[in-house]
C-alpha positions as CSV (number, residue, x, y, z in Angstrom):
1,X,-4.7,-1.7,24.0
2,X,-7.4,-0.4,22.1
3,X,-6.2,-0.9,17.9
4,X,-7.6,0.4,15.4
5,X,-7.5,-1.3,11.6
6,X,-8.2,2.6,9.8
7,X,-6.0,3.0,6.7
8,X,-5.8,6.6,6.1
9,X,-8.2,7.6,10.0
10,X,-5.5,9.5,12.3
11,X,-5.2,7.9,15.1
12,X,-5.1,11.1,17.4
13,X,-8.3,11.4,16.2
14,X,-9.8,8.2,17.3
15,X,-8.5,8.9,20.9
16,X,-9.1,12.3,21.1
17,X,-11.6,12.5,23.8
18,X,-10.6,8.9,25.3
19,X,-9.0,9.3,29.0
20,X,-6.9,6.4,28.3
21,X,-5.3,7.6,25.2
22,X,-2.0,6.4,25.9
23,X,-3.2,3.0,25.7
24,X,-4.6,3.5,21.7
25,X,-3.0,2.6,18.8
26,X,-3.1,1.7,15.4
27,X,-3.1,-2.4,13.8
28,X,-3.3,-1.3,9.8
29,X,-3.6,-5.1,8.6
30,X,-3.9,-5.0,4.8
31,X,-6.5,-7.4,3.1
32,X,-6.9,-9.6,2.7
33,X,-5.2,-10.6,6.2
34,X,-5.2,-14.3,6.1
35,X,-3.2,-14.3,2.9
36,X,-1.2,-10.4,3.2
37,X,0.9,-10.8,6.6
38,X,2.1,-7.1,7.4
39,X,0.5,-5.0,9.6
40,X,1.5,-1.7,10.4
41,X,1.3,-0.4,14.0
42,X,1.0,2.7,14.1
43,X,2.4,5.3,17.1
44,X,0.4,8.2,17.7
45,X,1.7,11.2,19.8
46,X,-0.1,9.9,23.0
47,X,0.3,6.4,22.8
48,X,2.2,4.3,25.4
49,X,5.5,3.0,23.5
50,X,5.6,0.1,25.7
51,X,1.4,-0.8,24.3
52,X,3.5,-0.6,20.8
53,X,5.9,-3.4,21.2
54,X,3.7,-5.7,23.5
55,X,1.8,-5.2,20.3
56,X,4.1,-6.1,17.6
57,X,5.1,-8.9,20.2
58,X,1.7,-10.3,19.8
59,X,1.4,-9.9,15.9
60,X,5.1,-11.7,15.6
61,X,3.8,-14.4,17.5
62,X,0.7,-15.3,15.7
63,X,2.8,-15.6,12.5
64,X,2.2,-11.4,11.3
65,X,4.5,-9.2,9.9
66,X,4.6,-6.1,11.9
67,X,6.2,-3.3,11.0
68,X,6.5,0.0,14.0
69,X,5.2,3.5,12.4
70,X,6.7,6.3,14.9
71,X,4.6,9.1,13.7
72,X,0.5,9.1,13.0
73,X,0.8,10.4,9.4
74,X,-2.1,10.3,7.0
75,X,-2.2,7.1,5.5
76,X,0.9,5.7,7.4
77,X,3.8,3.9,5.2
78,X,1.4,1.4,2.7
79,X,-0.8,3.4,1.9
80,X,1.2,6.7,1.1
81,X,3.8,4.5,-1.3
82,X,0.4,2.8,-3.2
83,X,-1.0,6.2,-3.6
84,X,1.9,8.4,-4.3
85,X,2.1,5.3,-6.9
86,X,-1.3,5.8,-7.9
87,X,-1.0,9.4,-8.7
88,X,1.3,9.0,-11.0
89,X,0.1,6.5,-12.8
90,X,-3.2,8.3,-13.3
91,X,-1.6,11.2,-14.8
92,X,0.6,8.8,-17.4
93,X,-2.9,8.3,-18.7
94,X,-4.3,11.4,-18.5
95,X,-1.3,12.6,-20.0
96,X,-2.0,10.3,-22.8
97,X,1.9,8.9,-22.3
98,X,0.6,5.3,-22.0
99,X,-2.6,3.5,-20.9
100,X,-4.3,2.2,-18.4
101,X,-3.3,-1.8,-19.5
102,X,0.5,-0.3,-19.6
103,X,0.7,0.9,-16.3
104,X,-0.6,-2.2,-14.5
105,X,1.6,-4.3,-17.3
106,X,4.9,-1.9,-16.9
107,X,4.5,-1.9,-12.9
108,X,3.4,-6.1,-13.0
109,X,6.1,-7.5,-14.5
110,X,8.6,-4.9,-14.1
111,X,9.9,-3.8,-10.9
112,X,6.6,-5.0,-9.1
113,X,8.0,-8.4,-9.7
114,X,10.9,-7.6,-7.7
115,X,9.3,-5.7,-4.9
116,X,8.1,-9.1,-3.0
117,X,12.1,-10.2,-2.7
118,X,13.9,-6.0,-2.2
119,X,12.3,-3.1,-1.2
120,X,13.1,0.0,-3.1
121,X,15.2,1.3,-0.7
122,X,17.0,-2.0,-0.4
123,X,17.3,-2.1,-4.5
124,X,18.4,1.7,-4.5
125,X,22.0,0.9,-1.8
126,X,22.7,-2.7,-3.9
127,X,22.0,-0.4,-7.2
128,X,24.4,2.3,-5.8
129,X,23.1,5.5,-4.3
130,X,25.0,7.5,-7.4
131,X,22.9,6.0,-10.1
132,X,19.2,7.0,-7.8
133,X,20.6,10.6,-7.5
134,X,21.3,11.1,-11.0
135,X,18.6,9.5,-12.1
136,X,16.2,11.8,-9.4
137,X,18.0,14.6,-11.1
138,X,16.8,14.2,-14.4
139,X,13.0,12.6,-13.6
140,X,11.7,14.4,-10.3
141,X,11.3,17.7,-12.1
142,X,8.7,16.1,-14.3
143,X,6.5,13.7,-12.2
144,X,3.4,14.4,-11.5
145,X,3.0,16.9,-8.3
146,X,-1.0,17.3,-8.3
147,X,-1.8,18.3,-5.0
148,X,-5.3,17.2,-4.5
149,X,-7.0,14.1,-6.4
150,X,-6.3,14.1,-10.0
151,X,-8.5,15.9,-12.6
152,X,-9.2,12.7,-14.6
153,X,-10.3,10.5,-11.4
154,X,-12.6,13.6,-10.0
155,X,-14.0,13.2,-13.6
156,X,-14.4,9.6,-13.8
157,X,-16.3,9.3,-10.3
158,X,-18.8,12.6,-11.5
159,X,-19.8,10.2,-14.6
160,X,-19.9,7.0,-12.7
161,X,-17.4,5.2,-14.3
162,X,-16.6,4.4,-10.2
163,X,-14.6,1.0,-11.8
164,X,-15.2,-2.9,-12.2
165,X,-18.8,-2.6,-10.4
166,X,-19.8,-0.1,-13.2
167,X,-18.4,-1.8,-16.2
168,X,-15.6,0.8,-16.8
169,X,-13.1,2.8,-14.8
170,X,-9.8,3.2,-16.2
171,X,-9.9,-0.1,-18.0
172,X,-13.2,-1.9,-19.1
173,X,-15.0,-4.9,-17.2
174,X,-17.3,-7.5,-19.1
175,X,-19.7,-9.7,-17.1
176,X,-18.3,-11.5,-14.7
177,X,-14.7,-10.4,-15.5
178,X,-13.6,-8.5,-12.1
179,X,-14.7,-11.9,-10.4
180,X,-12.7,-14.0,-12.8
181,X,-9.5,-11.6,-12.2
182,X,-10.5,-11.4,-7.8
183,X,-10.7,-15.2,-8.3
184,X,-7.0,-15.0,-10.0
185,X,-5.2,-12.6,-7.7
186,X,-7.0,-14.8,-4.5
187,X,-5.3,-17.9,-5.9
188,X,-2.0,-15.9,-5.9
189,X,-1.8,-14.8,-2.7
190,X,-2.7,-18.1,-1.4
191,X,0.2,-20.2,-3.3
192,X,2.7,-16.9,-2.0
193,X,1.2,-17.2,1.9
194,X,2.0,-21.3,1.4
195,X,5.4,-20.6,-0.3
196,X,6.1,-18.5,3.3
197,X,5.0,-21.2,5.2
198,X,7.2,-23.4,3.9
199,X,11.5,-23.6,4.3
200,X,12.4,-22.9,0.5
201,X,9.4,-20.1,1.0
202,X,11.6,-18.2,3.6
203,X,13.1,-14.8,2.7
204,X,16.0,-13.7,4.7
């Protein structure tokens, strides 16, 4: 197998002009890997089904969680949620509805603390399908449907407010505070990845 680890790259694209194109496929691992176990392997068009499971065979067995993409989409299954996410949180703030502190603290301790143990799917059948269709009826006409990158992050990058490297993106960083808050989450995903390892750590 040739894998690639591209998060948003097509796949076709990669094996375009290979001969062996059946035999290439993608490995998304999200970072970092030693502490975030899935991995997304993705199918392209061309690639050998059989290279896709020996695959996922491999990444079971050296303690990954694999999941099987069937179609070569832009940006997969991760990365499509987080950014489909991600758009609408931008325009919450553009909109001036709530800020940038209130969307990381709304989707923190709100349903992000829920979507390690049920996947929204998951929480949408134990919910009852009843309650997500009336509540789609009444929000999905007025989420955000911007079909390229929103206005407000175009803006932000053209005046270099590019994030915690620059001192100010959507929120503001002193000295030495992104570190302090990559040192935080680090520690976090290190006490989660020993929590797995462990019996009482196991989700069924």
């Amino acid at each position: 197998m040739l894998a690639s680890n591209t998060s948003a790259i097509p796949i076709r694209e990669i094996a375009r002009d290979l001969p062996g194109r059946a035999r290439v496929i993608g490995t998304h691992f999200w970072n970092p890997p030693s502490l975030v176990p899935l991995v997304e392997v993705v199918q392209a068009g061309a690639s050998d089904p059989a290279a896709v499971q020996t695959t996922i065979a491999l990444l079971e067995r050296i303690g990954m969680k694999p999941v099987h993409v069937a179609a070569d989409v832009p940006g997969f299954v991760g990365n499509r949620l987080q950014h489909a996410l991600k758009r609408e949180a931008i325009a919450l703030v553009a909109d001036g509805i709530c800020t940038a502190e209130t969307v990381d603290t709304v989707t923190r301790f709100g349903f992000g603390a829920r979507l390690g143990i049920v996947g929204p799917l998951e929480q949408a059948d134990l919910s009852g399908l009843e309650l997500t269709l009336a509540i789609h009826q009444t929000l999905m006409p007025d989420l955000d449907r911007t079909a390229e990158p929103h206005p407000l992050l175009v803006e932000k990058v053209r005046k270099g407010e590019t994030g915690a490297a620059a001192g100010r993106g959507f929120r503001q960083w002193g000295p030495g505070e992104a570190q302090a808050r990559r040192d935080q989450i680090t520690r976090e995903l290190v006490r989660q990845a020993a929590a797995r390892r462990t019996p009482e750590g196991d989700h069924p």
